[in-house]
C-alpha positions in Angstrom: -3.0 -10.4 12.6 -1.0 -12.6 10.0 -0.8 -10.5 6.4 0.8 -11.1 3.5 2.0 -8.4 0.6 2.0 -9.7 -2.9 4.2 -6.7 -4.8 7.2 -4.9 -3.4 6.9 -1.8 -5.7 6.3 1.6 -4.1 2.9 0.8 -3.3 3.2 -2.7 -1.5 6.3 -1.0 0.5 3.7 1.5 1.4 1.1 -1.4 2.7 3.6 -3.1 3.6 5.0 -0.5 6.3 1.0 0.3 7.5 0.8 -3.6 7.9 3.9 -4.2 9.5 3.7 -0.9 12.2 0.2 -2.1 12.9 0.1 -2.7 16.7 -2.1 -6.1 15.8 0.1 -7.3 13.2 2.4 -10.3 14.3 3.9 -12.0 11.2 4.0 -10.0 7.7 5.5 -12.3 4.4 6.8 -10.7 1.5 6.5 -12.2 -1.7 7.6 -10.3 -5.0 9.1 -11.1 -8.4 12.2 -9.8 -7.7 14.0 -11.8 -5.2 16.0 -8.6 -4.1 13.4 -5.9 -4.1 11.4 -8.5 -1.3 14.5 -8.6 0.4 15.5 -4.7 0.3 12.0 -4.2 1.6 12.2 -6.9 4.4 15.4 -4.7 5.4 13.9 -1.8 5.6 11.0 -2.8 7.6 12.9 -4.5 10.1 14.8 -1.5 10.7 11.4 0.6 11.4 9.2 -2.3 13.4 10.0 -5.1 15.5 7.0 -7.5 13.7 8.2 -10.8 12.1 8.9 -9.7 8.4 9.4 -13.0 6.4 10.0 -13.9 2.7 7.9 -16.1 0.9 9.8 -18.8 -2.0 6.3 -19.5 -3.7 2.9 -17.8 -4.0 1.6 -20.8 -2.2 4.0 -20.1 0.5 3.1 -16.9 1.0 -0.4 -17.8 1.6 0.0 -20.2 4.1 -1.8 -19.6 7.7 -2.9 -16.0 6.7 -5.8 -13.7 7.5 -5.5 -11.7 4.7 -3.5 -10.8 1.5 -3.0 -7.6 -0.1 -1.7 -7.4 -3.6 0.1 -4.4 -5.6 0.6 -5.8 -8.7 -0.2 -5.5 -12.5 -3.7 -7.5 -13.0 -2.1 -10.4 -14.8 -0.3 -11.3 -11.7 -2.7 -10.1 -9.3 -5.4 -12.6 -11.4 -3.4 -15.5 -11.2 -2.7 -14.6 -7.1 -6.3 -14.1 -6.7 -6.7 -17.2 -7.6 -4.4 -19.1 -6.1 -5.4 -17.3 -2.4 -9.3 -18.1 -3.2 -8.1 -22.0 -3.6 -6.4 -21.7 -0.1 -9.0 -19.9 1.3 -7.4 -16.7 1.9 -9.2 -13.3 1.7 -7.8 -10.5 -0.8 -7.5 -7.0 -1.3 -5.6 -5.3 -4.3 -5.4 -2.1 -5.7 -5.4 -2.9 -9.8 -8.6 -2.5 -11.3 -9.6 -5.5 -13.3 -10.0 -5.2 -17.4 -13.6 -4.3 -18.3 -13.7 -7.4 -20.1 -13.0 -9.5 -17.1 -15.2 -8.8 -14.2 -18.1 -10.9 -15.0 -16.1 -14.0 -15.1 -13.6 -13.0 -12.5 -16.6 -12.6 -9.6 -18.0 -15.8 -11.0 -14.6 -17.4 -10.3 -14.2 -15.8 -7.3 -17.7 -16.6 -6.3 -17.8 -20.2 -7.1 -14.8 -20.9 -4.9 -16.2 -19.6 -1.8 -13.2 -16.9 -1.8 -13.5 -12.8 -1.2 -12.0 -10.5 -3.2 -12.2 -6.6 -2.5 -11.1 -4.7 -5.0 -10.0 -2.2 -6.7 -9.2 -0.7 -3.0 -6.6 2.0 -3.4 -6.6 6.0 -3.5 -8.3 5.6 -7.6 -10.6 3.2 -7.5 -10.8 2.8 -4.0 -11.2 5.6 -1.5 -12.7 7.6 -4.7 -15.7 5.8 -4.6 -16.0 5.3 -0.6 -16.1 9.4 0.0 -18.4 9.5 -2.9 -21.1 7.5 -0.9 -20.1 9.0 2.3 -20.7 12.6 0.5 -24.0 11.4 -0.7 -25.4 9.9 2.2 -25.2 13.0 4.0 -27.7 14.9 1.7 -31.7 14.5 1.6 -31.2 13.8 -2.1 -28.3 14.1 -4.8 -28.4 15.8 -8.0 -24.4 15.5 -9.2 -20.9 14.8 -7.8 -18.0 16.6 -8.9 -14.3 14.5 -8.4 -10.9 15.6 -8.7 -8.1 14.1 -8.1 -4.6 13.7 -8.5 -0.9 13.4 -8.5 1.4 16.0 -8.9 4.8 17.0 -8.2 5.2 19.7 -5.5 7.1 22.2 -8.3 6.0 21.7 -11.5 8.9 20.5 -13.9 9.2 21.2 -17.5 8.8 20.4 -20.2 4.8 19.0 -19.2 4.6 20.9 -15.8 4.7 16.9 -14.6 6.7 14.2 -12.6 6.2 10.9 -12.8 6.5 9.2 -9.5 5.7 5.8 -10.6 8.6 3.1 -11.4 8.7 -0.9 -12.4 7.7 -2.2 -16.2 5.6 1.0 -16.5 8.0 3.4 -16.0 8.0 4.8 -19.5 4.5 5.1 -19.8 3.3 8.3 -19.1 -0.2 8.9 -18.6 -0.9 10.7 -22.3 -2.6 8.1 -23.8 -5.8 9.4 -26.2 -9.0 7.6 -25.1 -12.6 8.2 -23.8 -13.0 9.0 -20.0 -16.5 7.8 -18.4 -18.4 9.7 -16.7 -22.2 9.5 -15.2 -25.6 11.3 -17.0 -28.6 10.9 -15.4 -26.9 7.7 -13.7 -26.2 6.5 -16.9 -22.7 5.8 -18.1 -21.6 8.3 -20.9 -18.3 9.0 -22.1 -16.3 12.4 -23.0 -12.7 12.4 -24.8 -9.7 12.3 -22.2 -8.2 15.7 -21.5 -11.5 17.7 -22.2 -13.7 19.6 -20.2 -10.7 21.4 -19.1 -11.2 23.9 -16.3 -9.1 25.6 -13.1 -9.7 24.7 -10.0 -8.4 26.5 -6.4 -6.9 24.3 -3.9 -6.2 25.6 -0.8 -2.8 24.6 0.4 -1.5 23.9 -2.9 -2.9 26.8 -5.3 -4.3 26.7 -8.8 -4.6 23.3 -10.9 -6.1 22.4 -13.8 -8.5 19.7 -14.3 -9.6 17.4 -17.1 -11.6 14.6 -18.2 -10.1 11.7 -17.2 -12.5 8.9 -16.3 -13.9 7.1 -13.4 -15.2 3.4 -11.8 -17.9 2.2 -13.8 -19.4 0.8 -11.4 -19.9 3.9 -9.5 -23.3 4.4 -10.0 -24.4 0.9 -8.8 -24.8 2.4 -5.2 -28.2 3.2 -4.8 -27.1 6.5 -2.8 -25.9 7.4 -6.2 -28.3 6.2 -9.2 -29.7 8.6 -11.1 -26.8 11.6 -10.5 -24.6 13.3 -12.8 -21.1 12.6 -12.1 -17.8 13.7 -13.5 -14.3 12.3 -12.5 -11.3 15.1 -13.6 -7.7 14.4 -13.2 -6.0 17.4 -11.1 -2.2 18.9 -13.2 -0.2 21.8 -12.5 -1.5 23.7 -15.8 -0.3 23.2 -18.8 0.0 19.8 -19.2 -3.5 19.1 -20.6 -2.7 21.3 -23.5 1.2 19.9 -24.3 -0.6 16.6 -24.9 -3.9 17.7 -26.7 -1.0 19.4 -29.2 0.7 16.5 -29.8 -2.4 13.9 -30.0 -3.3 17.3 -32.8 0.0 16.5 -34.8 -0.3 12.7 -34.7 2.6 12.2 -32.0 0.1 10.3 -30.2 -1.0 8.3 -32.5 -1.0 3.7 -31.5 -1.0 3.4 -35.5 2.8 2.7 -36.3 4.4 4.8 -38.9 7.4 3.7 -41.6 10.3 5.5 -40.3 13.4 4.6 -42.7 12.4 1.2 -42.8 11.4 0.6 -39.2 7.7 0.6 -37.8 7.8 2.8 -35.0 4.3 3.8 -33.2 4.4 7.6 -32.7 3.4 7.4 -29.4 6.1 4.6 -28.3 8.6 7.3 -29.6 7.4 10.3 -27.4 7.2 8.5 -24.5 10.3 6.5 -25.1 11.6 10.7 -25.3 10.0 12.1 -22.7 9.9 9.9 -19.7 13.1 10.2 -18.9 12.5 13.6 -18.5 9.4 13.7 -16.3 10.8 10.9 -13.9 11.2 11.3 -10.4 14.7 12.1 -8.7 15.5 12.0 -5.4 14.9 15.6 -4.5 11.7 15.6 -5.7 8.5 15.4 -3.9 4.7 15.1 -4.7 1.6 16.0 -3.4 -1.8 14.2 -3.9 -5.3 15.6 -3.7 -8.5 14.2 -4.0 -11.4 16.1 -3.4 -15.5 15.6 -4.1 -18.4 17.8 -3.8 -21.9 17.1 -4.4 -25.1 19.2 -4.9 -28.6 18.4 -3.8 -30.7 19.5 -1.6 -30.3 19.2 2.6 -33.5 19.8 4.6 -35.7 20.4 1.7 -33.1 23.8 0.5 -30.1 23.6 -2.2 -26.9 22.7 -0.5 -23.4 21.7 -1.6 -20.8 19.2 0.5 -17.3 18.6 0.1 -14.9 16.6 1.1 -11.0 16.7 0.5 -8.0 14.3 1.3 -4.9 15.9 0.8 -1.1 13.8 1.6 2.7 15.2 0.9 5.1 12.8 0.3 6.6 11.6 3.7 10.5 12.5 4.4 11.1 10.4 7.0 10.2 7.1 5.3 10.6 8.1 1.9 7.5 7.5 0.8 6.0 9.3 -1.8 2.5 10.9 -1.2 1.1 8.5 -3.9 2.5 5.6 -2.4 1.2 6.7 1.1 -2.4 7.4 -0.3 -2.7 4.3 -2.1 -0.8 1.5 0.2 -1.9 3.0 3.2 -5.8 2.7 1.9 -5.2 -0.7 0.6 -3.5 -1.7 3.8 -6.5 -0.4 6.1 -8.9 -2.1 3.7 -6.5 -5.5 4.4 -7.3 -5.1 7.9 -11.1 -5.1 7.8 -11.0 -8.2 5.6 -8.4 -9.8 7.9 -10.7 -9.2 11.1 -13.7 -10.5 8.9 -15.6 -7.4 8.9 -16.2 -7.2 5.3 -17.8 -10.4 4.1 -19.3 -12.3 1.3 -18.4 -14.2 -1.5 -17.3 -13.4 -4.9 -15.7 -10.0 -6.3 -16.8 -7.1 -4.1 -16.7 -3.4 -5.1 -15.3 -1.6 -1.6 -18.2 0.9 -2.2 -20.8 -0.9 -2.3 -19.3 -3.5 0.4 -18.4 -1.3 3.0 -20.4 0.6 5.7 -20.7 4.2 6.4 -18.9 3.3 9.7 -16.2 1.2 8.3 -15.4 3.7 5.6 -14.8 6.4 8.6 -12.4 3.6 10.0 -10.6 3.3 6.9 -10.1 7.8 7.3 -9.2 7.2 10.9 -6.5 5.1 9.8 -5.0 7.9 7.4 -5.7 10.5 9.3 -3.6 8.5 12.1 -0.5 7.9 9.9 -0.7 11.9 8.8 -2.7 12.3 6.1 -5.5 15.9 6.0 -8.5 14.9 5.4 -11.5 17.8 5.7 -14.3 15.7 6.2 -18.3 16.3 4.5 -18.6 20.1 4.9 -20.7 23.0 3.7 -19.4 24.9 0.3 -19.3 28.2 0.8 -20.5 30.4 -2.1 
């Protein structure tokens, strides 16, 4: 198997390590902005795997006599890849969703070339949307889905009870942005405002979170496991945090408007984060913990019954890897080797959901579970 990585962040080193300790994998090219974070990475793999790790000059380089490519990348640069890999007639995975306002015309791009392009295919969107199915397809009939998921540091760290463990351009953009979060009525697409709906839940193994409104794949509800349901998608924080930001969106700290500030235009929300994200950044001692988990109601053998699923990943000592990194590269790298054996086909832009099996989704958990990750597979709630 011949893979390339487009994106040598913290989640492409995360794919790129699944990739390259793959026992099928014989050649893996690097290819990232940064001349020295490709070559850092190549380093680092080589000391971990004996596979051919190469470097790539040029995009079109680093498509050359491949079976697939996976791409960590903002979505400008993953567009323009995606591109260039459906000209040369390479299949792709990445884990950026695509702007709203984009996906018609990027499937019909995608489509007209002949090229296949899976995606979004990480932990959110990605494996979200697979267990969703997966949940549903083991009851007669669905009436609504509950998701949770999240990020968190393993201590919670003032002043937001949060860490950020992501780096590169975004690294002082913290996720506190005011907007409205979709969510699913009747199968229909509604929305509520981010950081509502606020509620505790109980995770066992990690203790009590809280959990807001925070969104979901629009496309969810295309599966025709899952038309007609009510679905919610809440973000999972150590408490506290949804109410530190809800009081500053209240004072106007939030605000995108930008504000006259002895002469200078400054948006208020710029300012805060510009304050507070070096604050909330990750450090070396820390570590994070990730937990996604779904249950859905309906009914099994003609009674009521409840399933639920939960995935749940620390971050890795050993490599280094952060549980975020792990949950998202290692998803986007098993989803790279489906497409690279062919078994996901098509043309055009295809949602993993609604291209992917039953049986290929439980390939895609064998390969966490395999690298370490918990996963609790469809089971009964208990009241």
């Amino acid at each position: 198997m011949k893979t390339a990585v487009l994106g040598c962040g913290q989640m492409g080193r995360a794919a790129a390590y699944a990739l390259a300790t793959h026992a099928d994998t014989s050649d893996l090219v690097l290819l990232d902005r940064d001349p020295a974070l490709a070559t850092e990475l190549r380093a680092w793999l080589r000391a971990r795997t004996s596979t051919s790790v190469r470097i790539a000059a040029t995009l079109d380089d680093a498509l050359v006599d491949r079976d697939a490519v996976a791409m960590a990348m903002p979505w400008d640069a993953t567009e323009t890849a995606v591109r260039a890999a459906v000209r040369a007639g390479v299949p792709v995975t990445a884990i950026t969703r695509p702007p709203t306002d984009r996906l018609d015309q990027l499937d019909a791009d995608v489509r007209a070339g002949g090229g296949t392009a899976v995606l979004p295919f990480g932990l959110e969107p990605g494996l979200t949307e697979l267990l969703a199915v997966d949940l549903a397809g083991r009851l007669d009939s669905i009436d609504s889905l509950d998701i949770s998921c999240g990020g968190i540091p393993s201590t919670p760290r003032e002043p937001l009870q949060h860490t950020s463990f992501f780096g590169g351009d975004n690294s002082h953009h913290l996720p506190i942005g005011q907007r409205e979060a979709l969510a699913l009525r009747g199968g229909r697409v509604v929305s509520h405002p981010r950081f509502s709906g606020l509620e505790e839940r109980e995770i066992e193994g990690v203790g009590r979170l809280e959990a807001y409104h925070d969104g979901m794949a629009p496309w969810l509800g295309e599966h025709p496991a899952l038309r007609g349901v009510d679905c919610v998608q809440k973000t999972l924080r150590w408490p506290g945090f949804a109410k530190v930001v809800t009081d500053l969106a209240r004072l106007g700290l939030l605000a995108e408007e930008a504000v006259d500030v002895d002469g200078v235009l400054v948006a208020p929300r710029r300012l805060v984060e510009r304050v507070l994200a070096p604050q909330m950044r990750a450090v070396a001692r820390d570590r994070d913990v990730v937990v996604l988990q779904l249950t859905a109601h309906g009914l099994l053998d003609g009674r009521p019954a409840s399933l639920r699923t939960t995935v749940m990943d620390l971050a890795d000592e050993d490599t280094g890897l952060s549980a975020m990194a792990r949950t998202t590269g290692f998803t986007l790298a098993a989803a790279t080797e489906l497409v690279a054996r062919r078994a996901i086909t098509g043309t055009g832009w295809l949602k993993p959901h609604l291209a992917l099996s039953q049986e290929q989704t439980q390939r895609v958990m064998r390969s966490l579970t395999e690298r370490g990750m918990h996963w609790a597979p469809a089971h009964p709630v208990v009241a």
